[in-house]
N, CA, C and O of each residue as an XYZ file, in Angstrom:
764
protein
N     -32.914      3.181    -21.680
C     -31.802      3.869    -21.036
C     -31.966      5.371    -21.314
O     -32.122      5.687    -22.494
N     -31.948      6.444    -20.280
C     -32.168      7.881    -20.567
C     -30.867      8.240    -21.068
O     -29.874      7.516    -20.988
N     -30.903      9.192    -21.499
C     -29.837     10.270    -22.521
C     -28.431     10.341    -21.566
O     -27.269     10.218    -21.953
N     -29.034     10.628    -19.905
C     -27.698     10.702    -19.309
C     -26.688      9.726    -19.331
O     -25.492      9.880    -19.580
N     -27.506      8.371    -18.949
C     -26.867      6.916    -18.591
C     -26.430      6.852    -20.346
O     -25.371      6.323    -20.683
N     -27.123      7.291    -21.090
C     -26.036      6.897    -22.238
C     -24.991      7.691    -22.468
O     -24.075      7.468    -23.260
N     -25.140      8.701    -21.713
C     -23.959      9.853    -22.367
C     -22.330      8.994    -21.233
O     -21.138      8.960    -21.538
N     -23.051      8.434    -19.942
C     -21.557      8.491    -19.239
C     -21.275      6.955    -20.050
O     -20.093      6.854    -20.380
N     -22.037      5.883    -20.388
C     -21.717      4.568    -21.106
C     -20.745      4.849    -22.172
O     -19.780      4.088    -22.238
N     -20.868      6.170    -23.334
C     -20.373      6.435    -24.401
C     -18.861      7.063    -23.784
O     -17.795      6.713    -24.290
N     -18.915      7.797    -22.908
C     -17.761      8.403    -22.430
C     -16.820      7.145    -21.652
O     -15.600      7.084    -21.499
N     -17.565      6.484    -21.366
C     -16.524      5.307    -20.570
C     -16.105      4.422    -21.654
O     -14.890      4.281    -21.785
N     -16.901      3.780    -22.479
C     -16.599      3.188    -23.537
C     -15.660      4.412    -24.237
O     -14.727      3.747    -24.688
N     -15.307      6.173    -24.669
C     -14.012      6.351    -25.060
C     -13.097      6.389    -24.369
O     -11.954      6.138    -24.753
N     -13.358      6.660    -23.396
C     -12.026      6.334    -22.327
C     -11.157      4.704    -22.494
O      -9.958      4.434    -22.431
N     -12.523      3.736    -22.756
C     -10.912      2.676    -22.651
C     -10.502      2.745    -24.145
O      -9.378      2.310    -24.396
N     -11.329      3.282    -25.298
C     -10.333      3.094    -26.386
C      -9.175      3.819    -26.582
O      -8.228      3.509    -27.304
N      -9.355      5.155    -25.651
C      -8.272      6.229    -25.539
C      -7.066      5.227    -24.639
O      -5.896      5.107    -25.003
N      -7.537      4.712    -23.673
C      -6.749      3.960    -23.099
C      -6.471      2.815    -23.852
O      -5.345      2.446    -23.521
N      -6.893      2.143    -24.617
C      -6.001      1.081    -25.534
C      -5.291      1.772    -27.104
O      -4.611      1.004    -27.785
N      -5.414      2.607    -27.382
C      -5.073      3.106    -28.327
C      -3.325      3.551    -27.844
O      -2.480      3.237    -28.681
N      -2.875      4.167    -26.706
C      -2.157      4.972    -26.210
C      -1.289      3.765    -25.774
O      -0.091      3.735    -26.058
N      -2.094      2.442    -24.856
C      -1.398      1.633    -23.844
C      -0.933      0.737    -25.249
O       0.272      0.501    -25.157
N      -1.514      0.167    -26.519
C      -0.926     -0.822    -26.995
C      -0.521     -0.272    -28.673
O      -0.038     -1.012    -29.530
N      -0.829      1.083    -28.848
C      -0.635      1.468    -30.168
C       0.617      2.643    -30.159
O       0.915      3.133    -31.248
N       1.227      3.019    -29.134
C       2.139      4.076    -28.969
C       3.725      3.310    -29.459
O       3.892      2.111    -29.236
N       4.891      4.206    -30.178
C       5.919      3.683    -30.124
C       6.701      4.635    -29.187
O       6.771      5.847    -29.390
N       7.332      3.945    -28.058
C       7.729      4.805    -27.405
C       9.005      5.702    -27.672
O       9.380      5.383    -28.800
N       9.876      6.705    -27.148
C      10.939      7.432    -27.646
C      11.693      7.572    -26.105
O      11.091      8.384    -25.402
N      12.920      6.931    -25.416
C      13.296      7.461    -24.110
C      13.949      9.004    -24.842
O      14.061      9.490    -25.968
N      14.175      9.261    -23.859
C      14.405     10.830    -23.684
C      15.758     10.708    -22.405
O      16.785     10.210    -22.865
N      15.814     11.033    -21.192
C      16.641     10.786    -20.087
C      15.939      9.791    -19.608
O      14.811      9.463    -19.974
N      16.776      9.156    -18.553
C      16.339      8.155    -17.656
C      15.164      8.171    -16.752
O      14.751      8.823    -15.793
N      14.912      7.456    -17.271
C      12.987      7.491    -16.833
C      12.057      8.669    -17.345
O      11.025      9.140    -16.867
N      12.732      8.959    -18.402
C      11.294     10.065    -18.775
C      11.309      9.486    -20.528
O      12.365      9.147    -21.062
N      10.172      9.458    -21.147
C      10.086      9.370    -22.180
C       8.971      9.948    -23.246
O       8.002     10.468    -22.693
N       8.953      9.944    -24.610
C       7.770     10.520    -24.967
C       7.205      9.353    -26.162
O       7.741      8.255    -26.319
N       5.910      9.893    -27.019
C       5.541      8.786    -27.924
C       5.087      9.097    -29.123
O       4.655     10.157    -29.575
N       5.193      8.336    -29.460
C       4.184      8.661    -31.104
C       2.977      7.525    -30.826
O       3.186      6.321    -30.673
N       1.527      8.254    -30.792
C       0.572      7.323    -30.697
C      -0.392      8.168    -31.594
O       0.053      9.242    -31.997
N      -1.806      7.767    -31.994
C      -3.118      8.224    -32.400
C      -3.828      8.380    -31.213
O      -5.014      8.430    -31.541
N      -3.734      8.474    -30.129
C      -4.848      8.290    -29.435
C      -5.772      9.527    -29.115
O      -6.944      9.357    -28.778
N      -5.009     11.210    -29.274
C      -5.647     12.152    -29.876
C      -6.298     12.443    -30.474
O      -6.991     13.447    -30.307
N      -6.361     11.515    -31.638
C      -7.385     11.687    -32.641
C      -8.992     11.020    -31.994
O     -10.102     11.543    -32.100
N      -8.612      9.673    -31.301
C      -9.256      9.305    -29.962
C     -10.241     10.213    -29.296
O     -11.423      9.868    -29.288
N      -9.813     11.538    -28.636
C      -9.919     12.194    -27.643
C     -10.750     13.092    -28.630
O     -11.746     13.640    -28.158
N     -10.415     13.313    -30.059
C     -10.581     14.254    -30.356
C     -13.142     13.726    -31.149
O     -14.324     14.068    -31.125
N     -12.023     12.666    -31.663
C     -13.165     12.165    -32.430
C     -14.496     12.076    -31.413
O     -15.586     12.357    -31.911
N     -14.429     11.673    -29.931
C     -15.090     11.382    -28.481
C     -15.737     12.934    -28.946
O     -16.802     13.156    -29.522
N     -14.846     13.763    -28.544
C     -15.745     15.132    -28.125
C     -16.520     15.788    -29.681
O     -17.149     16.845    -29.743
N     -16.333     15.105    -30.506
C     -17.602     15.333    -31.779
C     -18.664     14.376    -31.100
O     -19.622     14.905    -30.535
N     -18.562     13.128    -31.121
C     -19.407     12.121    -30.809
C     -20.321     12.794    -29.604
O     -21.535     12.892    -29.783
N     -19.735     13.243    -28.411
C     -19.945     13.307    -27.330
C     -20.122     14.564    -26.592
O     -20.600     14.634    -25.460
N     -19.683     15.617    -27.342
C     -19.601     16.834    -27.255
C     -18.426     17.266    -26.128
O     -17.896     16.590    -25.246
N     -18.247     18.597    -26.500
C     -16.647     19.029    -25.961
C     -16.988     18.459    -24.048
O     -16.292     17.524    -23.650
N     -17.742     18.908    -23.326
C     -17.326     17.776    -22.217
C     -17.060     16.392    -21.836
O     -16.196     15.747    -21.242
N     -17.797     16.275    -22.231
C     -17.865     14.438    -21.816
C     -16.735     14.003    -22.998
O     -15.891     13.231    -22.544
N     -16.582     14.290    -24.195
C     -15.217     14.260    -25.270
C     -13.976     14.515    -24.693
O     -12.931     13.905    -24.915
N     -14.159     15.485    -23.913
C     -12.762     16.258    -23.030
C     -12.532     14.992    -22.171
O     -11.510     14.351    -22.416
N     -13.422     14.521    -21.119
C     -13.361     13.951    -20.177
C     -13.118     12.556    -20.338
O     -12.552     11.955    -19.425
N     -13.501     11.902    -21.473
C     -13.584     10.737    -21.730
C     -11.545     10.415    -22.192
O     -10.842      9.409    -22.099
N     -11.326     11.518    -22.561
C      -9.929     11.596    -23.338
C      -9.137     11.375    -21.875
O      -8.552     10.334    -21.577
N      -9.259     12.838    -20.828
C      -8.490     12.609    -19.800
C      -8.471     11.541    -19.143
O      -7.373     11.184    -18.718
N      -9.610     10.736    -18.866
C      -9.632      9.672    -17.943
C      -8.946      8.608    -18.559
O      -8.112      8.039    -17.855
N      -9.124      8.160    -19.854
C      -8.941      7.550    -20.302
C      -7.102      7.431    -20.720
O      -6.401      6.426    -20.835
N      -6.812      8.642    -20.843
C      -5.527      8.409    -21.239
C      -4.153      8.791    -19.841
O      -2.923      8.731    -19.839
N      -5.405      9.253    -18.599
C      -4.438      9.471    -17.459
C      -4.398      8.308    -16.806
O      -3.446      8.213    -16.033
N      -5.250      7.225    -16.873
C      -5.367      5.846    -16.497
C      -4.010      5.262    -16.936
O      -3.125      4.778    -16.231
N      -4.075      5.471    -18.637
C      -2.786      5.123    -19.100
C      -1.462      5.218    -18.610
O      -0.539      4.422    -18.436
N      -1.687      6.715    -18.398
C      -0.104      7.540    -18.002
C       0.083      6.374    -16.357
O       1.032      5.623    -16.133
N      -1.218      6.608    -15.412
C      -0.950      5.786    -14.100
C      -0.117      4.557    -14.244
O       0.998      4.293    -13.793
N      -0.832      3.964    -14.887
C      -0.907      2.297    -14.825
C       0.783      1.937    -15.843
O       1.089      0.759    -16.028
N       1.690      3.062    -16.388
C       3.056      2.585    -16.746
C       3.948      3.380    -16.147
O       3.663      4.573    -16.258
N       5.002      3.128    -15.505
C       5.785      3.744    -14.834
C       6.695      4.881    -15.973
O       6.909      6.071    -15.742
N       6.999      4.332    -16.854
C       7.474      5.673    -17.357
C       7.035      7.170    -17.576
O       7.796      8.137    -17.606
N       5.361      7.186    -17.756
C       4.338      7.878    -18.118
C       3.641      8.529    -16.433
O       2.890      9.493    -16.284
N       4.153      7.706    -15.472
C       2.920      7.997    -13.959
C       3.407      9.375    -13.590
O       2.470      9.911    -12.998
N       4.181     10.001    -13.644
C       4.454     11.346    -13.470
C       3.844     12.344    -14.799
O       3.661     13.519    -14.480
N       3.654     12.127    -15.647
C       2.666     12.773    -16.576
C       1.193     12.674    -16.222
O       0.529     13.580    -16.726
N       0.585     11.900    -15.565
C      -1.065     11.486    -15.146
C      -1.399     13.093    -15.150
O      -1.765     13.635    -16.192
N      -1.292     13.618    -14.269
C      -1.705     15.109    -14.066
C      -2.128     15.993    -15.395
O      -3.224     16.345    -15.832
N      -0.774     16.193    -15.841
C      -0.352     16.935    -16.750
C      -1.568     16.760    -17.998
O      -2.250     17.532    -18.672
N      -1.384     15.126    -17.858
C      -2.067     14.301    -19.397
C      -3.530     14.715    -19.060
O      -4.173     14.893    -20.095
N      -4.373     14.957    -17.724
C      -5.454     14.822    -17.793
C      -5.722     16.319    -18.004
O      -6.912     16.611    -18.128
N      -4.927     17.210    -18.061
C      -5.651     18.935    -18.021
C      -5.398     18.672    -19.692
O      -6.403     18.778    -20.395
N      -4.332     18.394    -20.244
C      -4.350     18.660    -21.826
C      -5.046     17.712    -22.539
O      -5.521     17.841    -23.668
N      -5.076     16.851    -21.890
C      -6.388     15.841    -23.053
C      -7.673     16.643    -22.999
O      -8.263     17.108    -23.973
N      -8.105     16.762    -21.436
C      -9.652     17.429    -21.550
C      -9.701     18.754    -22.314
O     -10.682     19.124    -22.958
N      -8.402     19.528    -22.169
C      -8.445     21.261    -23.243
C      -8.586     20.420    -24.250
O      -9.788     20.331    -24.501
N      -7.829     19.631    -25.086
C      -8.021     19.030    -26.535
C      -9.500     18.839    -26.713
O     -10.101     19.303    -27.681
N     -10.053     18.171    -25.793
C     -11.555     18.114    -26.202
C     -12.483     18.491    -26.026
O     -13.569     18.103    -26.457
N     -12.151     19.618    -25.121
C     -12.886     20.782    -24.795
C     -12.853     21.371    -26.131
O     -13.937     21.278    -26.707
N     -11.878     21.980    -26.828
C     -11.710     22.563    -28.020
C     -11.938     21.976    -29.221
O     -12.017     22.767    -30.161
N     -12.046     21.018    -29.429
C     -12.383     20.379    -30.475
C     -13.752     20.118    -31.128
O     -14.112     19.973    -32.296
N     -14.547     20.113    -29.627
C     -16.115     19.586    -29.370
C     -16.480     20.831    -29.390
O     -17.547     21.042    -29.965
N     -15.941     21.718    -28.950
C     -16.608     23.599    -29.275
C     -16.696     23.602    -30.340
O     -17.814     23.613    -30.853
N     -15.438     23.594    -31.172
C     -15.699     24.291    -32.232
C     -16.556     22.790    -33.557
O     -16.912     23.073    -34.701
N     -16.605     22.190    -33.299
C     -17.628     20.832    -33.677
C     -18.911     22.023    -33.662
O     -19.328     22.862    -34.460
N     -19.235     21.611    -32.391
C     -20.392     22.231    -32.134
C     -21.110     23.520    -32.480
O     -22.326     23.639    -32.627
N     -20.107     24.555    -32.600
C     -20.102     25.962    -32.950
C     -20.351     25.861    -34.388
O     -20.828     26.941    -34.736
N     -20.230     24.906    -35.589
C     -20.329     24.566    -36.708
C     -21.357     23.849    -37.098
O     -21.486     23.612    -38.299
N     -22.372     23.321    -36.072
C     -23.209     22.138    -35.771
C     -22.830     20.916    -36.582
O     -23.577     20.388    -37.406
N     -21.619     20.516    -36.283
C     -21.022     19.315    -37.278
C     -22.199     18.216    -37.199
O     -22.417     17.623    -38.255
N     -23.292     17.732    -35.652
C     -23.679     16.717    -35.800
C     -24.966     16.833    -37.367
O     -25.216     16.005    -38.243
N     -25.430     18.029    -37.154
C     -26.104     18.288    -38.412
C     -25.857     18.294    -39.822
O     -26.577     18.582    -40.778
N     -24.558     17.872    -39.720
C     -24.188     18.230    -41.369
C     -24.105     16.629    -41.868
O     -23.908     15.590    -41.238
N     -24.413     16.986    -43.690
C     -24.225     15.545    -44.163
C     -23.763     15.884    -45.486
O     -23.766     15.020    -46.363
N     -23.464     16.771    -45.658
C     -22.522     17.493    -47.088
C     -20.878     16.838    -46.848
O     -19.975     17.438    -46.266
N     -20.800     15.748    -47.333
C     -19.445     15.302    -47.368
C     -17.869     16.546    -46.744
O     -17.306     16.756    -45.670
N     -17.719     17.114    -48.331
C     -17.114     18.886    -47.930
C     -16.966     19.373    -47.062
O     -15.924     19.922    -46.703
N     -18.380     19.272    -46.258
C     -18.722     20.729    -45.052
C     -18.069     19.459    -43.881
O     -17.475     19.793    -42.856
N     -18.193     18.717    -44.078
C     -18.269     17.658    -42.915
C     -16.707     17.028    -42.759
O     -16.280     16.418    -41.779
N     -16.038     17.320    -43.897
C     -14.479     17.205    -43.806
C     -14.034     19.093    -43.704
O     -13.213     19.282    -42.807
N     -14.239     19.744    -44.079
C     -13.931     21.593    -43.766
C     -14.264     21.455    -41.926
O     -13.307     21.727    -41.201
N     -15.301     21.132    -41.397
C     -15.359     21.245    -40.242
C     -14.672     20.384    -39.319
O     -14.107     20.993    -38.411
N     -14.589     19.382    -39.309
C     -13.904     18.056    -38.393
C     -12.411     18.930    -39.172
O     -12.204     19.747    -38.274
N     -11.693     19.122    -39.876
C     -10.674     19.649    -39.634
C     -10.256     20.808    -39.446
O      -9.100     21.162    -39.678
N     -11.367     21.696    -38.901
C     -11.058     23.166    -38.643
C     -10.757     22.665    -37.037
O      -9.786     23.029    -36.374
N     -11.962     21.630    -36.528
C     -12.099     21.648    -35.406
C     -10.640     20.930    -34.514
O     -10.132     21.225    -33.432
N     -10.242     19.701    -35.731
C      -9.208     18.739    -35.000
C      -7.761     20.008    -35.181
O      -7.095     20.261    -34.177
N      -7.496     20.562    -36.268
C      -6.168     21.739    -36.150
C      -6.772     21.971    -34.604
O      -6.370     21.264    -33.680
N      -7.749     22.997    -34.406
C      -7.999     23.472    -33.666
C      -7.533     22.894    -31.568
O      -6.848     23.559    -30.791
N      -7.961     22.039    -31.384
C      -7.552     21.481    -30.228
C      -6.317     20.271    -30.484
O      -6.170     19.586    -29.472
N      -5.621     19.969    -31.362
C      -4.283     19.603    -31.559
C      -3.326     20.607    -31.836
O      -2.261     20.501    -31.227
N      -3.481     21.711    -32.741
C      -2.850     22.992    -32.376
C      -2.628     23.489    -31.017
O      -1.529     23.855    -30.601
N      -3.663     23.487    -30.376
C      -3.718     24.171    -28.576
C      -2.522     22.918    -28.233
O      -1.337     23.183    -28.031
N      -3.119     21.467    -28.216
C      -1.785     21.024    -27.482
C      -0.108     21.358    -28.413
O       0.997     21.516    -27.894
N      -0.346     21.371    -29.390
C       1.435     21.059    -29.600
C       1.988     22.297    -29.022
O       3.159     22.395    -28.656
N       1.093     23.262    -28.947
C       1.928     24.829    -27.705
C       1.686     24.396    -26.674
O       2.479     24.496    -25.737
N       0.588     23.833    -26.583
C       0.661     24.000    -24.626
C       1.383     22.984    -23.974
O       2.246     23.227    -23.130
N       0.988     21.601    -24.419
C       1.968     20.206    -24.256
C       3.500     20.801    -23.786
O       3.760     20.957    -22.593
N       4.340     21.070    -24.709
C       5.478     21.540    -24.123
C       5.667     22.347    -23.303
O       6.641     22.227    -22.560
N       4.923     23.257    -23.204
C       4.699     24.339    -22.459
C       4.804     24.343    -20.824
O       5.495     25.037    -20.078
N       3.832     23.279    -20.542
C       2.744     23.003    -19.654
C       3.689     21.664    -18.778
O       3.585     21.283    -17.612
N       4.514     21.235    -19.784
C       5.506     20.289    -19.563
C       6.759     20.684    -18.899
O       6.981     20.102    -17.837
N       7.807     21.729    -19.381
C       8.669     21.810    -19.400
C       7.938     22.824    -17.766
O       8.813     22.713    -16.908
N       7.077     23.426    -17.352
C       6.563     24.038    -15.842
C       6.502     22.846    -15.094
O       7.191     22.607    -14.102
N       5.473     21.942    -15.704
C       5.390     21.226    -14.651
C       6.644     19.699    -14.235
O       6.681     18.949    -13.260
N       7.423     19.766    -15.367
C       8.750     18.892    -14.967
C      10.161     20.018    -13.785
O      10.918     19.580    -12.919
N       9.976     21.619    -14.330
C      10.634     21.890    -13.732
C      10.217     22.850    -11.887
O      10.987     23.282    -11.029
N       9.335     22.841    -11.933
C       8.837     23.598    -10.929
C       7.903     22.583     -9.974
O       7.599     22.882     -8.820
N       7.416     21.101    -10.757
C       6.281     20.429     -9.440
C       7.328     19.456     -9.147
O       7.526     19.344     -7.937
N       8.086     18.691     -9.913
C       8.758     17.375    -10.222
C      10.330     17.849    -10.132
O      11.196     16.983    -10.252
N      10.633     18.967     -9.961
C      12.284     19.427     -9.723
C      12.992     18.890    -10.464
O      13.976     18.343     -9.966
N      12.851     18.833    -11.559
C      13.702     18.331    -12.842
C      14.773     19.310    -13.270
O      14.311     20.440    -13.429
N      16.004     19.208    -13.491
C      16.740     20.765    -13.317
C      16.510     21.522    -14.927
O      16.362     20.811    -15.921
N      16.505     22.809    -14.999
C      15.950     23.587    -15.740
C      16.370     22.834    -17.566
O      15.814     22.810    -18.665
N      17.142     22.531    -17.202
C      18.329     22.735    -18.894
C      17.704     21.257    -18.948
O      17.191     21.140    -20.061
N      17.530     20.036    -18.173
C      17.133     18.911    -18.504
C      15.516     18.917    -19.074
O      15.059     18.350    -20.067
N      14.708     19.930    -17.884
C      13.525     20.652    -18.615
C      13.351     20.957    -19.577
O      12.322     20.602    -20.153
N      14.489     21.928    -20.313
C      14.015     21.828    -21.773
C      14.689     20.727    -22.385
O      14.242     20.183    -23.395
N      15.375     20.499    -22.018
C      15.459     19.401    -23.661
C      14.477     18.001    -24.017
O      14.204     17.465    -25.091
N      14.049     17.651    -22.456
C      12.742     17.337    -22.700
C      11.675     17.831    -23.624
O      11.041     17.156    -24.434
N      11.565     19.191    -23.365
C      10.555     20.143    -23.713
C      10.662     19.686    -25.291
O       9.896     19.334    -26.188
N      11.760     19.855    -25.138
C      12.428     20.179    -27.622
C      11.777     18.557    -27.659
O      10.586     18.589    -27.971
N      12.225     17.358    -27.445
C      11.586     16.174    -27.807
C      10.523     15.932    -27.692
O      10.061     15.064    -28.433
N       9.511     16.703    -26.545
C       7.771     16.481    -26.513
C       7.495     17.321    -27.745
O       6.515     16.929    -28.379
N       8.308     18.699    -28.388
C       7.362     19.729    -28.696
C       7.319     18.723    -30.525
O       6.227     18.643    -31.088
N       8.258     18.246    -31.023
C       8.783     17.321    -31.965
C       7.588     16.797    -32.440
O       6.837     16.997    -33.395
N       7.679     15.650    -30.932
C       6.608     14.401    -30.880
C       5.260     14.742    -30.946
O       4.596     14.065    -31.730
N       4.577     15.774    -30.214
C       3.540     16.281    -30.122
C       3.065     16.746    -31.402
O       1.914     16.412    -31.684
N       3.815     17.571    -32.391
C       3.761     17.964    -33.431
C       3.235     16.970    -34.673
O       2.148     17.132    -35.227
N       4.267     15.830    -35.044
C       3.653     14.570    -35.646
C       2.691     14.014    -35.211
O       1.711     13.803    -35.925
N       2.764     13.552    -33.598
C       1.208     12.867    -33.600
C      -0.164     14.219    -33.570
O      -1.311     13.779    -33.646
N      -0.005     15.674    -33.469
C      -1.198     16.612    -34.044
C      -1.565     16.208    -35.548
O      -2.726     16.111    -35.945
N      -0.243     15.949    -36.468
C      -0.342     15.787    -37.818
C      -1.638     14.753    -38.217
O      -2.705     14.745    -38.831
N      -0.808     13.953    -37.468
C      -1.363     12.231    -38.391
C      -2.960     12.413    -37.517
O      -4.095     12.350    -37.988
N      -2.571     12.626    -36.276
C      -4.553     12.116    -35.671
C      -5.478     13.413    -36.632
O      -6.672     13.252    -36.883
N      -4.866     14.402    -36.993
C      -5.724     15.437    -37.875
C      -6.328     14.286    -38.612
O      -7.245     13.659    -38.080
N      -5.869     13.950    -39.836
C      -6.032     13.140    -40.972
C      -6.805     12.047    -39.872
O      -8.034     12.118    -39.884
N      -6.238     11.122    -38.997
C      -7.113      9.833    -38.656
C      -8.451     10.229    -38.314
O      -9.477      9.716    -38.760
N      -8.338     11.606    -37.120
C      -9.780     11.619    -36.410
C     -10.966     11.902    -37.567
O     -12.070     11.360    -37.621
N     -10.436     12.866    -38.434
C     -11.430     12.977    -39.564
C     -11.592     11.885    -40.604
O     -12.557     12.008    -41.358
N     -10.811     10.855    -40.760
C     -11.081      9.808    -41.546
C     -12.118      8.848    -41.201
O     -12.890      8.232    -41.936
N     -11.909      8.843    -39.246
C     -12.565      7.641    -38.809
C     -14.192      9.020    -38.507
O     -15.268      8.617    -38.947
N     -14.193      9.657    -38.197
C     -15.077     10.500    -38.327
C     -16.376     10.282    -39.656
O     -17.524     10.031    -39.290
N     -16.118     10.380    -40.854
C     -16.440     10.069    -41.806
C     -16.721      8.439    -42.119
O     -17.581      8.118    -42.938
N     -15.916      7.433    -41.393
C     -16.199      5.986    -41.435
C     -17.268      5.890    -40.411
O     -17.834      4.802    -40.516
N     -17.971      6.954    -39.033
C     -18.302      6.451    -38.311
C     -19.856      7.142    -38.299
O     -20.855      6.649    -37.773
N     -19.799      7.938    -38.754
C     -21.149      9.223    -37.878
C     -22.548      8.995    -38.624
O     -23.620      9.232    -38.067
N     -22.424      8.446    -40.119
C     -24.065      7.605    -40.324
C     -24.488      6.522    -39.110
O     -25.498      6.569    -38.408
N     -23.412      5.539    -39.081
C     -24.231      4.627    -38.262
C     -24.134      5.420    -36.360
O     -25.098      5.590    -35.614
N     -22.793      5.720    -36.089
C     -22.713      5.971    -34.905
C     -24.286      7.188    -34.012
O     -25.098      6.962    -33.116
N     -23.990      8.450    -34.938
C     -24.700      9.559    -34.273
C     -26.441      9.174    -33.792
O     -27.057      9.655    -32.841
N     -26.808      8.402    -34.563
C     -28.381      8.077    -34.288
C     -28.192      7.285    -32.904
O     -29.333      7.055    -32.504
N     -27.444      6.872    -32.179
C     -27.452      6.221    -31.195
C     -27.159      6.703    -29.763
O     -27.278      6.333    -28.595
N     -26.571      8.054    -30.727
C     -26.208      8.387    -29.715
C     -27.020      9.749    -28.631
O     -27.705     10.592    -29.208
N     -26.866      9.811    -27.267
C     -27.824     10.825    -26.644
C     -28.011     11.778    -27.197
O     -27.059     12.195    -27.858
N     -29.229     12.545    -27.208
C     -29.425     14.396    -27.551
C     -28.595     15.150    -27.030
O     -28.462     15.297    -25.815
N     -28.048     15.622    -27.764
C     -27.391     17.198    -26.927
C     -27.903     17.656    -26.036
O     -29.133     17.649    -26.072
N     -27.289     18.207    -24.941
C     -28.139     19.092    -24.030
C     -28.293     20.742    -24.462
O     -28.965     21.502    -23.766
């Protein structure tokens, strides 16, 4: 199998764990009628992909994977959009600065937890600003949600977003460290 066909196999294979992580590991929170938000790991998901996979196909594997999600439940199908520009920034940013560090090269325990968490702050920071952000525009200006209901949405994503940045910090670098002896040798060359 060439490097490419493994790179989109690895990205499809994170996409459905992003998508089962989100679809059967989230606790949900309603908010108003029919809108709700969650506490899930599946960030750490998105995040861990674009080390593995590097910040594109990491980015991409996150969006597809977790806008599938947002589709396929009605509370979430008006987020699809939204979910697929901020998952792929998450792993766009995450897999940069991975990369900018050459995390796949490192095997110094230290350097290899200093970097996977410069990198995971790094694109979970970007969402817990932009998430709300990006939310409270696109509930009130694409989706005509009235302004004042806009934010208070906004205050419960910016909350939620915040804890699950916390905890996937700590998971993506835990499972990071459980995974990258056996995983990285398998996986394609960088381009």
């Amino acid at each position: 199998m060439n490097d490419k066909t493994k790179k989109l196999v690895f990205t499809a294979m994170f996409a459905v764990i992003n998508y089962v992580a989100f679809t059967y590991g989230k606790i949900t929170i309603p908010i108003t009628a029919g809108t709700s938000t969650a506490i899930h790991i599946a960030n750490a998901i998105v995040v861990l992909s674009a080390w593995f996979l590097g910040p594109l196909y990491g980015g991409l594997s996150g969006a597809i994977g977790l806008s599938i999600a947002d589709v396929l439940d009605p509370r979430y199908i008006a987020s699809a959009p939204k979910t697929f520009l901020l998952k792929f920034l998450i792993g766009l940013i995450a897999g940069a600065v991975a990369k900018h560090f050459h995390l796949k090269s490192k095997t110094d325990r230290k350097e290899i937890i200093l970097i996977t968490t410069t990198a995971a702050v790094a694109g979970l920071g970007f969402n817990v600003v932009a998430d709300p952000i990006v939310g409270y525009l696109y509930r009130n200006f694409l989706l005509g949600i009235p302004q004042d209901a806009a934010k208070i949405i906004a205050t419960w994503v910016a909350g939620t977003t915040a804890i699950n940045a916390i905890v996937c910090v700590f998971v993506s670098v835990i499972l990071y460290l459980a995974l990258y002896k056996s995983f990285l040798p398998r996986l394609p060359k960088d381009e």
